[in-house]
C-alpha positions, 0 to 999 in steps of 0.5 A: 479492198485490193492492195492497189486500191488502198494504196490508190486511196491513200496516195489519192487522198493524201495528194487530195488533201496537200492541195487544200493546204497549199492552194488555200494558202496561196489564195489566202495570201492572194487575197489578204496581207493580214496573215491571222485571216490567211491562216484562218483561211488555210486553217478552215479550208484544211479541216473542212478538206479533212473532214470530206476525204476521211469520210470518202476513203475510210471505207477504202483504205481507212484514210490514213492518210499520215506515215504516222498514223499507218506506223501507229497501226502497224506497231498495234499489229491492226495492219501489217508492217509491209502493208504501212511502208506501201502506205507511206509511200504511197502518202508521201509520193501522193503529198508530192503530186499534191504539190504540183497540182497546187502550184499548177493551178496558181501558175508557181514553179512546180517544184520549189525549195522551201525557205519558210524558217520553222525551227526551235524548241517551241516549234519541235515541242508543238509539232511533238503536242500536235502529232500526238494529239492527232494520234490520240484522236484517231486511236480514241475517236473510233470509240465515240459514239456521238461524233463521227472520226472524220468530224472529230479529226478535221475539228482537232486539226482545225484547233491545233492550227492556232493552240501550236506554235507550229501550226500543226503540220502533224504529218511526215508526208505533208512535212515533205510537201511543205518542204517543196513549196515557198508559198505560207505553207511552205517549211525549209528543208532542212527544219522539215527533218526535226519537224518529222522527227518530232512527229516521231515522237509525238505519234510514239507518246500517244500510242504508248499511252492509248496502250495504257488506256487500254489496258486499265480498262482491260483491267477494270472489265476483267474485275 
């Protein structure tokens, strides 16, 4: 596949998935003012979102789909450090038009400025744990034999919804998005940056211990 058309995956798939998370927040809310159904709604509809748009894009462009994970990749030398800076352009300019697109359909201001507080120690360590499991899902999955990666990543978001304090945004690009919304995804601007930070983080543990992994079983196989 040409450059452009993985970017367009990437950029499309991103946007594909940001508009999940928001609208089903927005129709969850719409719909119910108990919020554990909201976020069960908005935790379902992710996942199930995820699932589809990994298994369509991953022979396109490897439906990245997270600055993180391209980042991950391209520090495991599995994709170029100038190719995973498109990439995360692409996912983040994608996130944004996700956003525009969820509000159109509800009728809301196109662009918003979050005000949803999501900040604290507790909310930094979840974003750090829910990152760095998706990064260890994503570099271990393609291992599995029995559950495709697609399935396993959009079951691991769909746990981590409800096991972190943050409800696992795990993505830089989605983070800005959320950042640009006051809807029940919505994030404060200012809390988005340690939340990517976080991320950082997060994805920097799991790859330095799936190095680890792989080296032990280097080491096993060699003796």
């Amino acid at each position: 596949m040409t450059l452009a058309s993985r970017l367009t995956a990437e950029a499309g798939g991103t946007a594909a998935l940001v508009i999940a998370i928001i609208g089903s927040g927005i129709m969850a809310t719409n719909l119910t003012d108990d919020v554990a159904l909201a976020l069960l709604c908005n935790a379902l509809a992710t996942a199930a979102a995820l699932v589809v748009i990994i298994a369509l894009l991953q022979p396109i462009s490897g439906a990245h789909l997270n600055p993180a994970v391209s980042a991950v990749l391209a520090a495991r030398g599995e994709l170029g450090w100038g190719e995973a800076a498109c990439y995360s352009l692409a996912q983040v300019a994608g996130a944004v038009a996700g956003v525009i697109v969820a509000h159109a359909m509800f009728e809301l201001p196109l662009l918003q400025l979050g005000t949803t507080p999501r900040a604290g120690a507790g909310q930094w360590l979840a974003e750090v744990v829910a990152t760095g499991g998706l990064i260890g899902v994503v570099l271990l999955g393609e291992r599995s034999r029995q559950v495709p990666l697609p399935l396993l990543v959009g079951l691991y978001i769909l746990a981590a919804y409800w096991f972190t304090a943050s409800t696992s945004f795990a993505n830089p690009a989605v983070t800005v998005a959320r950042a640009l919304t006051t809807t029940f995804a919505g994030i404060a601007p200012l809390h988005a940056v340690w939340f990517i930070v976080a991320q950082a983080a997060g994805a920097t543990a799991a790859a330095l211990l799936a190095t680890t992994f792989a080296v032990r079983e280097s080491a096993k196989r060699s003796s």
